[in-house]
C-alpha positions in Angstrom: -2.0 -24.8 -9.4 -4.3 -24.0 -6.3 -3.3 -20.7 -5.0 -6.8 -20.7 -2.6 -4.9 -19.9 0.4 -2.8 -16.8 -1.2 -6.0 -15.7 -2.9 -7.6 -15.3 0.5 -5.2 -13.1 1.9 -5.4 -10.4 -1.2 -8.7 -11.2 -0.7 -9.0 -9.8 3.2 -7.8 -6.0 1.4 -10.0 -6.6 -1.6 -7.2 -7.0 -4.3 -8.6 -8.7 -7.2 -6.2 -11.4 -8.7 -5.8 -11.3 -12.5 -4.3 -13.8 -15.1 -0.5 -13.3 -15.4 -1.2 -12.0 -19.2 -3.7 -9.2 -17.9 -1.8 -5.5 -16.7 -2.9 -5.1 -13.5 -4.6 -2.3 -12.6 -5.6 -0.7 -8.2 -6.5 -3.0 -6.3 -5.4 -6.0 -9.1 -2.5 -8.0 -9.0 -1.0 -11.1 -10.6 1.6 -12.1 -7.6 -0.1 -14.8 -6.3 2.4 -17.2 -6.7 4.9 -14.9 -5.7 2.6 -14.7 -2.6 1.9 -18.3 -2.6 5.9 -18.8 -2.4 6.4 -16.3 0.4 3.5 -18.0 2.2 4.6 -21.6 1.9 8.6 -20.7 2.8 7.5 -18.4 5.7 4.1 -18.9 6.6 0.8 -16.8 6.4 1.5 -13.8 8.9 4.7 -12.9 6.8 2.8 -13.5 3.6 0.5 -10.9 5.4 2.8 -8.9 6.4 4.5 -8.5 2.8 0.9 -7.9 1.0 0.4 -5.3 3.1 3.9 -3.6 2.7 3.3 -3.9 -1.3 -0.2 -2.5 -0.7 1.8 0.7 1.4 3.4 1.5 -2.1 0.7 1.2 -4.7 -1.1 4.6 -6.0 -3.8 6.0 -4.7 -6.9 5.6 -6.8 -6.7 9.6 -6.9 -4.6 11.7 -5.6 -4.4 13.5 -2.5 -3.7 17.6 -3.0 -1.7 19.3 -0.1 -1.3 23.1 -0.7 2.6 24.7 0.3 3.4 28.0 0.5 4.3 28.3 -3.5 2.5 24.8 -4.8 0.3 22.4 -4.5 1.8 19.0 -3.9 0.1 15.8 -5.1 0.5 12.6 -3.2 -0.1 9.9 -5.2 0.7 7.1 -2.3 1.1 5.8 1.5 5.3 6.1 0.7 4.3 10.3 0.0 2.4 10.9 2.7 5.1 9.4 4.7 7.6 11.8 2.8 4.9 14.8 3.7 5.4 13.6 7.5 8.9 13.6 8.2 9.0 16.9 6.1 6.6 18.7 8.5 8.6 21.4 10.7 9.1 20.3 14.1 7.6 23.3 15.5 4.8 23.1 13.7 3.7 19.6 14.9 0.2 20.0 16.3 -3.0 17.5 16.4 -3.2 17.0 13.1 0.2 15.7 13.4 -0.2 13.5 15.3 -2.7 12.0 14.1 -1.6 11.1 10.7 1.7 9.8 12.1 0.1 7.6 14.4 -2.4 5.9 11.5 
């Protein structure tokens, strides 16, 4: 099948589609007729929209080290970061804050 149009949109974030027998690895997938599907049924700026909630989830190449008071916690994703966020003490919102939740 021709999956040109679904390959361009993993190809605007720079996801590299593999063969369906390959174990993807960051930044691979082998969805793209999952994401052909989506795009066909609902069109291209919900196929967008899902990609880019799929891409929210994946790991971080490396991890991201955020020193607590007793540990060091590693965040490994978008979806930890988030968790970090709504974690951080209300009284203790300041710049840096902000600026993370509003990205």
């Amino acid at each position: 099948m021709n999956y040109t149009e679904a390959e361009a949109i993993f190809a605007e974030h720079g996801i590299q589609v593999v063969p369906a027998h390959v174990m993807p690895t960051v930044g691979q997938t082998r969805a793209i007729a999952t994401l052909d599907r989506i795009r066909n049924r609902f069109g291209d700026h919900h196929a967008r929209f899902v990609e880019e909630a799929a891409m929210a989830n994946t790991l971080f190449d490396s991890p991201l080290l955020v020193k607590r008071a007793r540990y060091v916690q590693e965040l490994g994703s978008l979806e930890d970061v988030f968790d970090v966020l709504d974690d951080w003490p209300a009284e203790k919102r300041d710049a840096t804050y902000e600026i993370l939740a509003k990205a």
